[in-house]
VOSEVO-905574 format. One record per residue (C-alpha): residue number from 1; residue in three letters; x, y, z. Coordinates in steps of 0.5 Angstrom, whole numbers, plus 500, padded with zeros to 3 digits. Layout:
BEGIN
R    n  res   px   py   pz
R  NUM  ALA    X    Y    Z
...
REM end
This chain:
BEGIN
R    n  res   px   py   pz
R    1  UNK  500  500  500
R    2  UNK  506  505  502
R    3  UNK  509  504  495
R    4  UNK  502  505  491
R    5  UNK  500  511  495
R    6  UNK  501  518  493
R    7  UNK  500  523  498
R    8  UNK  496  531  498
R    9  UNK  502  535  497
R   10  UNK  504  532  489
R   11  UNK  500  536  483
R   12  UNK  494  534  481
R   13  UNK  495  529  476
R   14  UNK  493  528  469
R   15  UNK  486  528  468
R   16  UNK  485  534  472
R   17  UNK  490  538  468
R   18  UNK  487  536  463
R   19  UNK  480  539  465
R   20  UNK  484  546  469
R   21  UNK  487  546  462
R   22  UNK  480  547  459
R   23  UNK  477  551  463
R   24  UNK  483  556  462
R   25  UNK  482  555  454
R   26  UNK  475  556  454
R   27  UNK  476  563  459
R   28  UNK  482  565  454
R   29  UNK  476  564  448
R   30  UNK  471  568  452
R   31  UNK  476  574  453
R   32  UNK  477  574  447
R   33  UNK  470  574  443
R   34  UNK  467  578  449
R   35  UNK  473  584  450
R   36  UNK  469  588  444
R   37  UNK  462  587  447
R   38  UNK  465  589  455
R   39  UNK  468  597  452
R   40  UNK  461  598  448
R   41  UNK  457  596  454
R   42  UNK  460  598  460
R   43  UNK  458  595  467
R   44  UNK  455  587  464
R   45  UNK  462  585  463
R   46  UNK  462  580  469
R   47  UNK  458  577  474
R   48  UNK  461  574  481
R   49  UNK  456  570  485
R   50  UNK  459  568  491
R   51  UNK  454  562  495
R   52  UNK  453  557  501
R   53  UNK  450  551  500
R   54  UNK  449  543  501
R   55  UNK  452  538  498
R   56  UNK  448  531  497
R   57  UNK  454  527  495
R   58  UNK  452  518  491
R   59  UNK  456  513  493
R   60  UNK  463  511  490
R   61  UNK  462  504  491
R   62  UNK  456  499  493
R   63  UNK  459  492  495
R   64  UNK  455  486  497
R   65  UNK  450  485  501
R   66  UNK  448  493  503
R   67  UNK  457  494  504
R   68  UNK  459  501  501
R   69  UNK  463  507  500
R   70  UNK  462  513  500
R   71  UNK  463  521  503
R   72  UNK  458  524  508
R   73  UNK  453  530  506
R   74  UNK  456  536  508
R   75  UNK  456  544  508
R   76  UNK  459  547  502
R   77  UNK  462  554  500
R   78  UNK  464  556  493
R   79  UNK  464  562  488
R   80  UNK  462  563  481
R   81  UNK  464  567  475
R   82  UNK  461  568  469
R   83  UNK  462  574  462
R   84  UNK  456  574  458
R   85  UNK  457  572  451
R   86  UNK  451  575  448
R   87  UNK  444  576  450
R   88  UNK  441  569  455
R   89  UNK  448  566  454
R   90  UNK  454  566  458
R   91  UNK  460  563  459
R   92  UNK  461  561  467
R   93  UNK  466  557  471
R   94  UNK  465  554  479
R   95  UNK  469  553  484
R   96  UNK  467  550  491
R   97  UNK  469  547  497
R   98  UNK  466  541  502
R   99  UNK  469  538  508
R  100  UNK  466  531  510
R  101  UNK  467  524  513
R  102  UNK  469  517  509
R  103  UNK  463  513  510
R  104  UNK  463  505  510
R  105  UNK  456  504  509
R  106  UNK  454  498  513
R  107  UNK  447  493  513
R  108  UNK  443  494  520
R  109  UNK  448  498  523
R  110  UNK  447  504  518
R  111  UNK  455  505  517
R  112  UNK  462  507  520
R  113  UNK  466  514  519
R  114  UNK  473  512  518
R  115  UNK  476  518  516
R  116  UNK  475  526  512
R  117  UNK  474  528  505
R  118  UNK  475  535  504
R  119  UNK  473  535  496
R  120  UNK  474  542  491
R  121  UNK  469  542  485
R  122  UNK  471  546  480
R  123  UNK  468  546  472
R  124  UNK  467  550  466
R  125  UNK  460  551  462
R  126  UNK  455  555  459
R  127  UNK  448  558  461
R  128  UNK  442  559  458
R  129  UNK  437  565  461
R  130  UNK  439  567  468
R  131  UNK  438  575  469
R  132  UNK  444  580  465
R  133  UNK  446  587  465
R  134  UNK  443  591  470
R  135  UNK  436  587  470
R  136  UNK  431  586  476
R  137  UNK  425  581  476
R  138  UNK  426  573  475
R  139  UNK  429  569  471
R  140  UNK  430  561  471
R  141  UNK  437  559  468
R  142  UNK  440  552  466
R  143  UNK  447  550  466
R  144  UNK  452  545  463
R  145  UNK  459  544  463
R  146  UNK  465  539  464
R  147  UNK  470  539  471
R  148  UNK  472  536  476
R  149  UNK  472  534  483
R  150  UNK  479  532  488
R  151  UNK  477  529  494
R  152  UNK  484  529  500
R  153  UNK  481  523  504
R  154  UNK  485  522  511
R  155  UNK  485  518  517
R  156  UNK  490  514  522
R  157  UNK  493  510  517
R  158  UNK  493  514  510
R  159  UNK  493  521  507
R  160  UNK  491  521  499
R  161  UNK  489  525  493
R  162  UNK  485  523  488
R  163  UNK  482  526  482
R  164  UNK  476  525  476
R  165  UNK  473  528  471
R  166  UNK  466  531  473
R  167  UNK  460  532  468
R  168  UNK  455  537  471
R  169  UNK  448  540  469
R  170  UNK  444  545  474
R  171  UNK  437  548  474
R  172  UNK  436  555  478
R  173  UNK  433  562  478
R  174  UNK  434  569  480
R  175  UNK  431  574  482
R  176  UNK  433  581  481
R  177  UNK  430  586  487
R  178  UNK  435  592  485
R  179  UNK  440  594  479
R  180  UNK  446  590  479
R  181  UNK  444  586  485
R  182  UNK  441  579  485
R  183  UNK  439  572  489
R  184  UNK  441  566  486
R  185  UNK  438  560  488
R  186  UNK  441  553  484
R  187  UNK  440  545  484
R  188  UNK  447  542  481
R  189  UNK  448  536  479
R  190  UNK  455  533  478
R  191  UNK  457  526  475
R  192  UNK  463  522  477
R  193  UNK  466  516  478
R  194  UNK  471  515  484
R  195  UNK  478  515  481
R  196  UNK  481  509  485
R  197  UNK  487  508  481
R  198  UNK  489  516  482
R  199  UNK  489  514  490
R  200  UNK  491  507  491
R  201  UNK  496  505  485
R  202  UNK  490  500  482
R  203  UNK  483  501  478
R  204  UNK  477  498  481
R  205  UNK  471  500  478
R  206  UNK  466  504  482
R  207  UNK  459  507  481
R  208  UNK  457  513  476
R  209  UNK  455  517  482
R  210  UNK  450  524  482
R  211  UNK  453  529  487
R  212  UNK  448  534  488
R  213  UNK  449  542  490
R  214  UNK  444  546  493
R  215  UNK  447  553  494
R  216  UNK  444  559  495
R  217  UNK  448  566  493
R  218  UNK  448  573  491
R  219  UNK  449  575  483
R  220  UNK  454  581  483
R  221  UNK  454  585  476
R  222  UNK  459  589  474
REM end
């Protein structure tokens, strides 16, 4: 185990880099076609969304007769960033944080925490809808996009990092009391598969677990 295990202090491996590196091409692209727009529009350039939330986590794995493994629901924070593209379409990135237990799930005796997850969730995407500019009144919105999650699971015994791609898709509305100013509400969904091979050296396939993020937060219009 000593051998296979890789500790929290090394880089993120490849497959994270690779969607960090996607959401860097996708921001450079949104710069880029969105900088002409910005100057002829002064003050809907960016919105900033700064949330807290709770985050109803699936299980990584289901074993037999009612065994499983899996992270604890916990409170999460997090921010969100989004630069309009044209009107009810917007280029949007996350980022958010959650601190829980690794759980063995146990028939009869409901299960066992043997340890902490700390898990950072990141992705990049598109919205559809939502309020812009300086707009108030209400306005649903959806999301897709393609990210990330990184669980540092710790306990007695092992200090580990793993890393997998993450497809998420979310529904939420705002609502705009005043100018620039607005309450956002959001459910999010994100699909991922624990990556065993990233934590402890070898592949077992786990479940393709939905982790749900309901967050509230301010819209802040820039």
């Amino acid at each position: 185990m000593s051998n296979a295990v890789r500790t929290a202090s090394l880089p993120l491996p490849t497959s994270a880099s690779r969607t960090l590196a996607v959401v860097v091409a996708l921001s450079l692209l949104a710069s880029v076609l969105v900088a002409p727009r910005a100057k002829a529009q002064p003050g809907v350039g960016a919105i900033l969304t700064p949330f807290a939330g709770y985050l109803i986590t699936g299980n990584w794995y289901d074993g037999p007769i009612g065994t499983s493994l899996s992270t604890t629901n916990a409170p999460m924070v997090g921010g969100q960033a989004s630069i309009p593209l044209t009107k009810g379409i917007a280029l949007v990135g996350s980022l958010a944080y959650a601190s829980g237990d690794l759980r063995i799930g146990l028939p009869l005796l409901g299960g066992v925490n043997v340890g902490t997850v700390t898990t950072w969730l990141y992705d990049a995407g598109l919205e559809l809808g939502g309020l812009s500019g300086k707009k108030t009144g209400i306005a649903p919105f959806v999301q897709v996009g393609i990210g990330g999650l990184t669980n540092d699971i710790k306990n007695s015994l092992f200090d580990v990092r793993a890393s997998n791609i993450a497809y998420t898709g979310g529904v939420g509305l705002d609502l705009g009391l005043v100018e620039q100013f607005a309450f956002r509400v959001q459910a999010k969904n994100w699909v991922s598969r624990f990556n065993s091979e990233d934590a402890v050296g070898f592949r077992a396939e786990g479940n393709l677990a939905h982790n749900w993020a309901l967050t509230a937060g301010v819209k802040l219009t820039f």
